[in-house]
N, C-alpha and C positions, 0 to 999 in steps of 0.2 A: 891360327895366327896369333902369334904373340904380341905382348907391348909391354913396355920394359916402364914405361910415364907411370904415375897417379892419374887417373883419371877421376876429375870430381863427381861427384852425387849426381847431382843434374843432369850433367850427360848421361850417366849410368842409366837414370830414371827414363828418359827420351828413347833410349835404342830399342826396349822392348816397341815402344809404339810404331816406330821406324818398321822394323823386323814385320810386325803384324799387318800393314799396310802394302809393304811388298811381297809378301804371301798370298792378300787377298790379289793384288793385282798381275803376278803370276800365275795364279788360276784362272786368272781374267783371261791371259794369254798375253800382257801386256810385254813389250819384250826392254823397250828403254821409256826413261822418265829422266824430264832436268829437275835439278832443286826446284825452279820453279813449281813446275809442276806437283813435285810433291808437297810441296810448302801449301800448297792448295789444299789436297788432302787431309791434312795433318795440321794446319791449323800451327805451324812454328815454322819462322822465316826462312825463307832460302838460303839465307846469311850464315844462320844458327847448325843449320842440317850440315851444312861443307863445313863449318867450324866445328862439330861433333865428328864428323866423322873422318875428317883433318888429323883427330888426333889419334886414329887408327894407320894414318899414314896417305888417309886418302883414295878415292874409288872411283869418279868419274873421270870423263876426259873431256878437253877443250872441245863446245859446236856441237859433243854425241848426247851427255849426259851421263846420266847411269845404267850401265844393263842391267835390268832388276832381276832375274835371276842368280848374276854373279853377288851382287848387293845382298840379294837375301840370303846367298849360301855362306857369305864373309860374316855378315851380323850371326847365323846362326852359331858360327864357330865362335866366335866371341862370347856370345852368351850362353853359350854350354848347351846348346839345344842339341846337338849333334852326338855327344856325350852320352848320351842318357843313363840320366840318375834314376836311383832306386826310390821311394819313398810311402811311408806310411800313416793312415788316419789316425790320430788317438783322440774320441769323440766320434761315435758314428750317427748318431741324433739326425736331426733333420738336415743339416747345414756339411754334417761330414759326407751323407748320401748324397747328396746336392753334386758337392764337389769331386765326391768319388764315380759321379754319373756323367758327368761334364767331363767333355772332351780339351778344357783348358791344359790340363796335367800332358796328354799325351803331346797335343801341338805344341808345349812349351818342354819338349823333351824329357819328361818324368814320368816314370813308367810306376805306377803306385802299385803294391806288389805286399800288403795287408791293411787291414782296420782294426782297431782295438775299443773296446767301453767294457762298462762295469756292469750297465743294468741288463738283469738277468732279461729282459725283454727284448734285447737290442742283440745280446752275444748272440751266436750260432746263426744266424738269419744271414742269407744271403746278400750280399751289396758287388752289383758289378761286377759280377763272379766270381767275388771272392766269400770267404766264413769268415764273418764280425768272427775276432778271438778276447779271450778276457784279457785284461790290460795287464794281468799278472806274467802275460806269457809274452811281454811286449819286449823285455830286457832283452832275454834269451836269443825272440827272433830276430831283434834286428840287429844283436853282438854275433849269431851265426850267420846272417843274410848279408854282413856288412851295408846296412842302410844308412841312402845319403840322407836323407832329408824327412822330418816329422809335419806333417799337418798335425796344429792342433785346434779343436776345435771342443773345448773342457770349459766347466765354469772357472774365473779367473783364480781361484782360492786352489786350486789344485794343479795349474799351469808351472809354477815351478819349478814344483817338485819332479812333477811328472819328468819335464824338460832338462832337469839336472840327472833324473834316471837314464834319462836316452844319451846325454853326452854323453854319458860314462856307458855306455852299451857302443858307441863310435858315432852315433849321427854329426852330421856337421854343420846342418841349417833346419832352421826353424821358422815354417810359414805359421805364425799366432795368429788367429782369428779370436782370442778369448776376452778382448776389449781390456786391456792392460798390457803395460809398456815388460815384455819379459826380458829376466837376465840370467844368465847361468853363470855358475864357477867358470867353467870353461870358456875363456875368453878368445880362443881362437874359433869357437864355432859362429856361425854368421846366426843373423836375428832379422827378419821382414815382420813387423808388429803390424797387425790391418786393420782398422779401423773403419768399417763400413759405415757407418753414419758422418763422418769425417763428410765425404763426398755429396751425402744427403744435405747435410748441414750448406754445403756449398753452394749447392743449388736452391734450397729454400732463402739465401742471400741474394743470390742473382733475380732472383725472381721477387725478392721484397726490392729490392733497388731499381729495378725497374716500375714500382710504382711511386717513385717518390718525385 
């Protein structure tokens, strides 16, 4: 499904959770949901869900709702899950095994397909059935594999570089987990920076404001 609009951030941000909630409720065996009712789930108004997805053109019908199987197969194609991308760990540490073991990467369409690090402890050892490789050999495979997408998961002082390597090897997006805002030469490649304490930090707010 194409769309020819800008769509802004926020929607952009919203449609994964959309997508994940009519997954689970597809497996549920659920067969239709109105805003309403998903507004419930999801925690954002029934207003906001038909004004989001309004601007894909629109998916339910007047009195039925949504069929959430059509729903989730429309979102998947929008967000590339359907597609599936290539993609590789560079950091295989505890947090890159985490993630390489996590079934996130397949349900959100990314088929990860090597791992790279440096320390002699880490290379050759098995992860999720793949051979940690040394990071010297990362250029190579991922300019022969043609890989979409880098996890990185590196101390921040080495995030760069490494990431200016991979552009020029043809990656095109970068999941950073390395707590620093990265930016490459190449400015058509996409950048998601994560911030996991971001979230923590949020909740330790909520939970102080509620004793005040």
């Amino acid at each position: 499904m194409k769309n020819e609009k800008k769509i802004s951030t926020p929607v952009l941000r919203r449609l994964p959770k959309y997508y994940r909630h009519l997954e689970e409720l597809s497996r549920a065996g659920v067969e239709k949901i109105s805003s309403k009712e998903l507004s419930k789930l999801i925690n954002v108004t029934a207003s906001q869900i038909r004004q989001d997805l309004n601007c894909f053109g629109g998916f339910g019908q007047q009195g039925y709702g949504y069929n959430v199987e059509s729903l989730r197969d429309s979102l998947a194609e929008i967000l590339g899950v359907t597609k599936r991308y290539t993609a590789v760990i560079v950091g295989a540490g505890h947090l890159g095994q985490a993630l390489a073991n996590h079934n996130t990467l397949s349900r959100s369409g990314v088929d990860l397909v090597g791992l790279f690090d440096i320390s002699p402890d880490v290379v050759g050892i098995d992860v999720a059935g793949l051979t940690v490789m040394n990071i010297a050999q990362a250029f190579h495979f991922c300019s022969e594999n043609q890989v979409d997408l880098a996890i990185l998961t590196l101390p921040k002082g080495e995030t760069s570089t490494v990431a200016n390597m991979l552009a020029e090897a043809g990656v095109k997006g970068f999941w950073n987990f390395a707590n620093t805002e990265l930016s490459v030469s190449n400015k058509s490649v996409s950048i998601e920076n994560v911030y996991m304490g971001d979230s923590l930090m949020k909740l330790c707010y909520d939970i102080s404001a509620q004793d005040l």
